[in-house]
C-alpha positions in Angstrom: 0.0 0.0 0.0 3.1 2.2 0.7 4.4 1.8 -2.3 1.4 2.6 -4.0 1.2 5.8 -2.5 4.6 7.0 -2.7 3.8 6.2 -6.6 0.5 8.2 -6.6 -1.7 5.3 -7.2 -4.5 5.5 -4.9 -6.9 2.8 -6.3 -6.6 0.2 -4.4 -6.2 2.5 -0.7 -10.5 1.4 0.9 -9.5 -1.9 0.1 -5.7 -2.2 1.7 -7.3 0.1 4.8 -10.1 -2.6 5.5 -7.5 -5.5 5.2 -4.9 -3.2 7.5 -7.8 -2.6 9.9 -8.1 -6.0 10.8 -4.3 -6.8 12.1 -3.2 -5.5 15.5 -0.1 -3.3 13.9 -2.4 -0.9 12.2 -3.9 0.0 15.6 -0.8 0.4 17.3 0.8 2.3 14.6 -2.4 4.4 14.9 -2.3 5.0 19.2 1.3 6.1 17.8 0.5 8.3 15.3 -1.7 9.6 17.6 0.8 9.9 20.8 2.8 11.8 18.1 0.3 14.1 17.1 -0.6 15.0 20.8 3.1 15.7 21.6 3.7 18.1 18.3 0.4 20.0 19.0 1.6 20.8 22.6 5.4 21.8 21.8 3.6 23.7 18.9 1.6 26.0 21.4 4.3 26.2 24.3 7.5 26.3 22.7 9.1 30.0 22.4 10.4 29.7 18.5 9.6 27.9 15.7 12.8 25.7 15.6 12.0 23.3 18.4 8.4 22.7 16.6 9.8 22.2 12.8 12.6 19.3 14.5 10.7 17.7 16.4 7.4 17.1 12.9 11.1 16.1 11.2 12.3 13.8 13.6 9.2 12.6 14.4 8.5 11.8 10.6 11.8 10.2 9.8 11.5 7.5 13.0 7.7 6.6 11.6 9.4 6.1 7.9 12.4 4.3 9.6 9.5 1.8 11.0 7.4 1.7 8.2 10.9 0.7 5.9 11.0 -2.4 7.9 8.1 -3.7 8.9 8.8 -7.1 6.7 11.8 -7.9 9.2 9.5 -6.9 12.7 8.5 -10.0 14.6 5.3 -9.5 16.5 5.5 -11.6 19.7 4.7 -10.0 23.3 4.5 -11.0 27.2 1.3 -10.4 28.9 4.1 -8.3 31.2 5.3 -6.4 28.2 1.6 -5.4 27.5 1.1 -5.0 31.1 4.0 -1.8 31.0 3.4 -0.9 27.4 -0.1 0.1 28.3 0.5 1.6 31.7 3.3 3.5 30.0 0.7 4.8 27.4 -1.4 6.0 29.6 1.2 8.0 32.0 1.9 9.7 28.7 -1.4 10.6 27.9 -2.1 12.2 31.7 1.2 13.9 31.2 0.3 15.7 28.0 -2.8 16.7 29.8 -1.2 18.4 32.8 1.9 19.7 31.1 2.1 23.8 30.6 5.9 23.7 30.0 7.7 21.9 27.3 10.8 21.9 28.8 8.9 20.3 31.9 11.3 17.4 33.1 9.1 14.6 32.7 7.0 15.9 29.5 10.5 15.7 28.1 10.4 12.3 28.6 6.7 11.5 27.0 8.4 10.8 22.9 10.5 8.0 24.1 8.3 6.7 26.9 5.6 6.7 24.6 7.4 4.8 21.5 8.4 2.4 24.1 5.2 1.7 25.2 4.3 1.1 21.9 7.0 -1.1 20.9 6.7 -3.0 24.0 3.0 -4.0 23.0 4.1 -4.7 19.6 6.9 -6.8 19.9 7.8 -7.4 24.1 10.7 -7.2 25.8 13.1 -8.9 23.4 11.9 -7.2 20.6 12.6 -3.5 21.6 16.2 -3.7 19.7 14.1 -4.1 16.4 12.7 -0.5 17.2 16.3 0.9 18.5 16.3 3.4 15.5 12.7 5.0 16.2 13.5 5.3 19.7 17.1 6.5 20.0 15.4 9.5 17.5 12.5 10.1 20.2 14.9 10.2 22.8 16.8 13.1 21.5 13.4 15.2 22.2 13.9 13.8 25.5 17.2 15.8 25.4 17.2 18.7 28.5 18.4 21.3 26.8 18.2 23.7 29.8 20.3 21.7 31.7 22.7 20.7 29.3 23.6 24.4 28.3 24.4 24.9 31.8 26.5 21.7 32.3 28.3 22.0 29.1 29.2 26.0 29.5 30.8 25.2 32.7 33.3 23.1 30.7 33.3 24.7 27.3 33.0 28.5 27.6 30.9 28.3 23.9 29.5 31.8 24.8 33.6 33.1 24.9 34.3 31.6 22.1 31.8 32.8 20.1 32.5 35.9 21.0 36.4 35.6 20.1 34.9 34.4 17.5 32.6 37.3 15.8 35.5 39.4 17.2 37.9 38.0 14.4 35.0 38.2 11.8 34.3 42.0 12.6 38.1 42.5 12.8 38.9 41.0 9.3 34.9 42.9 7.7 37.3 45.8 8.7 35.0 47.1 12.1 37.0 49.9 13.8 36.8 50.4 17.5 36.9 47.0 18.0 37.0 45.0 21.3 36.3 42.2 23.3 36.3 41.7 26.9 35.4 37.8 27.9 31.6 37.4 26.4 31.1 41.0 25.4 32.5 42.8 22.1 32.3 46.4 22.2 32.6 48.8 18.8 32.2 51.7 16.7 28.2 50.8 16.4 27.9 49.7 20.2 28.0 46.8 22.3 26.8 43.2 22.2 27.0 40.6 25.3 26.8 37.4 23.8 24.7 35.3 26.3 23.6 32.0 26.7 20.4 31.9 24.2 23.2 33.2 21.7 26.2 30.9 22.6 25.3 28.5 19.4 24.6 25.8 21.6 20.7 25.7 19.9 21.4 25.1 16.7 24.6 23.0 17.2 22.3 20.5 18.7 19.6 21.7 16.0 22.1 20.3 13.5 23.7 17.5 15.4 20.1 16.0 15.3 19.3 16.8 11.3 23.2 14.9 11.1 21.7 11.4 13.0 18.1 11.6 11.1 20.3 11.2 7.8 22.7 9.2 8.5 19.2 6.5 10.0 17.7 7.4 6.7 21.0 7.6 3.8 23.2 4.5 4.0 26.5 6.6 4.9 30.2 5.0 5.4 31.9 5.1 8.8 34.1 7.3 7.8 32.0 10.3 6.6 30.1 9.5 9.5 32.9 10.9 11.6 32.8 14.0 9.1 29.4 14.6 9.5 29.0 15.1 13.1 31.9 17.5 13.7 31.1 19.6 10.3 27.6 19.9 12.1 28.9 21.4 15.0 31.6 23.6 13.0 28.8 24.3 10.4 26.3 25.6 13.7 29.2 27.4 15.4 30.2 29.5 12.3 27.4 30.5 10.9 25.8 31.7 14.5 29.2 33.6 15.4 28.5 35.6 12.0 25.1 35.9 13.3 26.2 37.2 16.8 28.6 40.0 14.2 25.9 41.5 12.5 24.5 41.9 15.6 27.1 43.6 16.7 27.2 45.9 13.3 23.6 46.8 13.6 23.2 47.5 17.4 22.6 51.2 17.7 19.6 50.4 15.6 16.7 48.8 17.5 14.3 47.7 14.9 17.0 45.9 12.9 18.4 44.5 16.2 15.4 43.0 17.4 14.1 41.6 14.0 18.0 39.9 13.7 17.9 39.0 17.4 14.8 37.6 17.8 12.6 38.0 15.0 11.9 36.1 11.6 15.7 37.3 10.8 17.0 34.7 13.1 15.4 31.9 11.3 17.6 33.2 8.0 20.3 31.8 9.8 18.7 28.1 11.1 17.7 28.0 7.2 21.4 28.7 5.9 23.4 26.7 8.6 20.6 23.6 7.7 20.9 24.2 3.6 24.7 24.3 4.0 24.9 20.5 6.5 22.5 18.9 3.8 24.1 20.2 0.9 27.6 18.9 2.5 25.4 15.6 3.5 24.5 15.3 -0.3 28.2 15.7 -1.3 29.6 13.0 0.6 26.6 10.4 0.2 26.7 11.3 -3.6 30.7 10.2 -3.1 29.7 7.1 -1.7 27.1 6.2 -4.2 29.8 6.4 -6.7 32.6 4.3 -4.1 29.8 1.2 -4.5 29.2 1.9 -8.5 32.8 1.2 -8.9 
């Protein structure tokens, strides 16, 4: 039926839905479907920018194609136990999304993965999670807190100092006079700009870090430009926001610009560049291995 789709041919779709109906995987890849939908409505209305919304529709689509790819190879046998947590797990979710006002609430955090476990746990039991490891290492990383692991990691990687060196050097080189830095603030001719945690790059390092392990789930990719891909990611992320964080700096007498740059629609510019510029470098390199396997 799939296939069918994906081709445009939707003649025989009432007849493959009644005949899907009737086996036990339709209905739990519908509750799923439907955890999922719950869980991008609600980071949807509480999230603060549209970033966090648009990764988690993408990562939540790739690990439902990831599942979908292989359901010839999944074996469907449970334990009354398995069912037992699977549905109680279900269920916590569910109360969860009711009650939650935050999305960076600790334990709504945690409702993606708890919920594709649940799922996979009714499907296929205890020894069967492995067969879902893909779907739910990718619902895990929205289980990521990001609150807490800015802090942690910019007590042992000053990223908001560096990025300020940083746009420093990029300023310098534009040819900025008055130019200075002192720790996470850079002073010029135009003004001053502190560069604080929100615009430390951490965001869309991890923005990009997560795009990186969706394609190399989806793209067969070698080891080796696997090890390329993840650290370009970062570099990629790091770069592009330090130039951000300069033209900051260039246009901060001027509020309008500032704010629309800072915090506006002008922001996302820079999410769409740094994410154009990983897949067009994640393109290159699974174009060169198309062509190592040709030969």
């Amino acid at each position: 039926m799939l296939e069918n789709i994906l081709r445009g041919d939707f003649s025989n779709l009432q007849s493959s839905l009644q005949k899907a109906s009737c086996k036990l995987e339709f209905w739990l890849l519908a509750t799923w479907v439907s955890l999922i939908a719950i869980n991008i409505t609600l980071v949807a209305r509480l999230a603060d920018s549209v970033d966090e919304p648009a990764i988690q529709i993408l990562t939540w689509a790739v690990a439902i194609l990831l599942v979908v790819r292989d359901r010839a190879n999944l074996k469907f046998e449970t334990t009354p136990s398995a069912i037992a947590v699977g549905v109680l797990l279900i269920i916590w979710v569910l109360i969860k999304s009711l009650l939650t006002r935050r999305v960076y609430d600790v334990l709504f955090i945690l409702t993606p993965v708890m919920a594709t476990i649940g799922i996979a746990l009714i499907a296929s039991g205890w020894g069967g999670l492995r067969q879902y490891w893909q779907a739910i290492l990718l619902s895990a990383t929205l289980g990521i807190p990001v609150t807490f692991l800015f802090s942690a990691s910019e007590k042992v990687v000053p990223v908001n100092v560096f990025t300020a060196q940083f746009a420093h050097s990029v300023l310098w080189y534009g040819g900025v006079q008055k130019l200075a830095q002192q720790g996470v603030t850079i002073f010029s001719q135009y003004g001053a700009v502190e560069v604080a945690r929100g615009c430390a790059g951490l965001p869309p390092i991890l923005m990009l870090l997560r795009i990186t392990l969706m394609f190399v789930l989806v793209f067969p990719v070698s080891h080796f430009h696997k090890w390329i891909l993840f650290p370009a990611a970062m570099a990629i992320a790091f770069i592009v926001n330090s130039v951000r964080v300069a033209l900051l700096v260039i246009i901060s007498s001027q509020a309008e610009a500032f704010k629309y740059w800072h915090a506006g629609d002008g922001s996302q510019i820079f999410s769409v560049v740094a994410v154009s510029i990983l897949l067009a470098l994640c393109n290159w390199l699974t174009r060169d291995d198309d062509e190592y396997e040709e030969a």
